[in-house]
N, C-alpha and C positions, 0 to 999 in steps of 0.2 A: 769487444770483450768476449772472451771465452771462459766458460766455468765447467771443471771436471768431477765429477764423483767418480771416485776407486771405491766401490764392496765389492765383498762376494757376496753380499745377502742380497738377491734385488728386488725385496720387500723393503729395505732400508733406502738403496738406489732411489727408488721410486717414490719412498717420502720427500726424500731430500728435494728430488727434481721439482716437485709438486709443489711444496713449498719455496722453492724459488720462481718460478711459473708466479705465486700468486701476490710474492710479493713483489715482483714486477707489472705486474696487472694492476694491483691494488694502487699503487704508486705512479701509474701511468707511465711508466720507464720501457724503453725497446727492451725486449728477451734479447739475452745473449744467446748464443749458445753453447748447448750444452751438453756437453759428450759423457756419454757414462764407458764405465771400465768395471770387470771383475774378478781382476788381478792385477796384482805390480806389473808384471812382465807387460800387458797389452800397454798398459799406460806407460810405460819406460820406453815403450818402441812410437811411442806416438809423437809427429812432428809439428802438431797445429801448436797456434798460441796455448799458454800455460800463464793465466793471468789469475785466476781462485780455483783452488784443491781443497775437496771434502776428504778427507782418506781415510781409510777404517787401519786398523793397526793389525788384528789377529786374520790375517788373509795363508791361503796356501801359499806355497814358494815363498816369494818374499816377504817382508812382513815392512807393514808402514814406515816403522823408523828408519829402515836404509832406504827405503823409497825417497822417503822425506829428505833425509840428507843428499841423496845424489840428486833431485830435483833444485834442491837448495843453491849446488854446487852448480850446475847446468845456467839456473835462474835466480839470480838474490832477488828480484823483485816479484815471484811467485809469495801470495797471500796462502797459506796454507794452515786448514781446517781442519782438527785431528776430532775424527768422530770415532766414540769406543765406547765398551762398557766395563773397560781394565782402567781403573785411575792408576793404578800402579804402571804403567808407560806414564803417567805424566813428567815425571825426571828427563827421560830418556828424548821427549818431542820437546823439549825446551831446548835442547842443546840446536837442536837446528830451527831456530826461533818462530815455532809454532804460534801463528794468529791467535787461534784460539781452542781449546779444547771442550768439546759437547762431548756429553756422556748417552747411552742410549737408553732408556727410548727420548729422544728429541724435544725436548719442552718448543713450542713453535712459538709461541712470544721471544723466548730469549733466542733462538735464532734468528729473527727477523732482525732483533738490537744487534745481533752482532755482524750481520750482514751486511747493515748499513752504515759499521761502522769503516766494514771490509771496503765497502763501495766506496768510503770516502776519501780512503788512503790510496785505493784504485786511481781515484779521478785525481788526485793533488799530483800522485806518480806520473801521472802521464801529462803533465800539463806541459806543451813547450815553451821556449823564450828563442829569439832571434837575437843574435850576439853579432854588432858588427862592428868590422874592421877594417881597417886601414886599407885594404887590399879587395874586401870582398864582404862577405855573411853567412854565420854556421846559426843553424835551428837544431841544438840544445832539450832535453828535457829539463826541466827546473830542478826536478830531482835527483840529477845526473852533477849541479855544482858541487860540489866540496865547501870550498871560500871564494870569497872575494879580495884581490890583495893589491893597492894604491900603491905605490913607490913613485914621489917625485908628480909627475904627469902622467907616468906611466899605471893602467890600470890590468891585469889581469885574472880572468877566472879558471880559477882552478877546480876540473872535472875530474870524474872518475878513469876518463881516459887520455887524457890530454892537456894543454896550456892555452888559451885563446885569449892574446891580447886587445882588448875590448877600446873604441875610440870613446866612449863615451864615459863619463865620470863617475866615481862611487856611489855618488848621493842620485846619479839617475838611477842606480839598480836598487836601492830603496823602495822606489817606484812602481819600479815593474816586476820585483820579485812578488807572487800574491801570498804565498804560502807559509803559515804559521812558523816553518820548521826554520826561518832565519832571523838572526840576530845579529846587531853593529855593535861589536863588543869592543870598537877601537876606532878613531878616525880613520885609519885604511885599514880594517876588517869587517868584511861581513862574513860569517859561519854559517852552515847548515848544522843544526843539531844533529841530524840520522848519523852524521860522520865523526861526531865528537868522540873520544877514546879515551881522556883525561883532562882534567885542567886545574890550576892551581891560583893564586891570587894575580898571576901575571901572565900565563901563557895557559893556550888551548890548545891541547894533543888533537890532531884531526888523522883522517883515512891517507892512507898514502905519503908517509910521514908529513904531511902538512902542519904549520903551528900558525897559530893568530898570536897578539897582543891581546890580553885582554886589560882596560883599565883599572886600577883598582877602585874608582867612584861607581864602574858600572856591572862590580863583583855580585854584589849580593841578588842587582835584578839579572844579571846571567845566571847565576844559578838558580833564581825560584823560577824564572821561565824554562830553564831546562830541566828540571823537576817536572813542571806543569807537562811540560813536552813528553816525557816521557809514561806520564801516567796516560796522556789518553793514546798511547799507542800499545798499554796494556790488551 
């Protein structure tokens, strides 16, 4: 894991690092590390992993929000931290789906809650599954399926990049998915929520034009768990 902080204050820099320092200590967790930056520009030119961004918004040159965005566009799975003392950016860091917004000077209780909440969307994202097939075996991040989609015997999961027709049956990947974010909205569907887009009493809008079935018996608990789903990824 790598974690960045962008200021230009590095009175601020230097809390931030501090307080991550100790609640890695305190928790007995390895220190990642952690690169500080004090401007857009250094940070835009930088090639290392980009896994949590603290970002200040009012910097010379660039200003947080297009950072935010083109980092966004570079990385959808960058966790990103808008640290300010302007709540009036707060419109503007939602569109490119701002983790969480801290305002300055830094309450350290509620950073540490939201760090941990950061960490734990960190470790769900990165978690892999081993998909095999007929021919061979791809190692998948979990995060990375879409659906799951049964036709007949045939079983395939549907990724953010690809098709990988899987030997093994629906109700194994029940199993071995561990991660809250899926749901069997159908005899041959299982959904990830992160990808849902729409859905109605019969079908589920997914990423990549993907659609599930969804049953109408198993309406009402798809939607209070995709509700629940979404709040804690508030």
């Amino acid at each position: 894991m790598r974690i960045l902080i962008c200021d230009d204050n590095s009175i601020c820099s230097e809390q931030i690092k501090q307080y991550l320092l100790d609640y890695f200590n305190r928790n007995h967790l390895k220190i990642p590390e952690i690169a500080c930056f004090q401007d857009g520009k250094s940070l835009m030119n930088d090639t290392g992993e980009q896994d949590i961004l603290f970002l200040d918004i009012e910097m010379p040159g660039m200003n947080g929000i297009y950072i935010g965005n083109e980092l966004k566009e570079r990385n959808k799975k960058i966790i990103i931290f808008v640290v300010t003392s302007y709540i009036e950016y707060l419109d503007e860091a939602m569109r490119f789906h701002v983790f969480r917004y801290l305002t300055k000077p830094i309450d350290k209780q509620r950073f540490y809650r939201n760090l941990k909440d950061a960490l734990k969307i960190y470790s769900s994202s990165n978690v892999k599954v081993l998909i095999e097939t007929k021919t061979g075996a791809h190692t998948i991040l979990e995060s990375d399926i879409i659906c799951i989609e049964a036709v007949g015997k045939s079983v395939t999961i549907h990724t953010i990049d690809t098709d990988i027709e899987t030997k093994h049956p629906i109700y194994y990947w029940l199993n071995v998915l561990k991660s809250n974010c899926f749901f069997q909205s159908h005899r041959s569907f299982i959904i990830n929520f992160k990808y849902v887009t729409e859905f109605n009493h019969t079908l589920i809008y997914l990423l990549n034009d993907q659609q599930a079935y969804l049953t109408r018996r198993k309406y009402t608990s798809f939607k209070d768990a995709y509700f629940l789903y979404l709040e804690s990824t508030r």
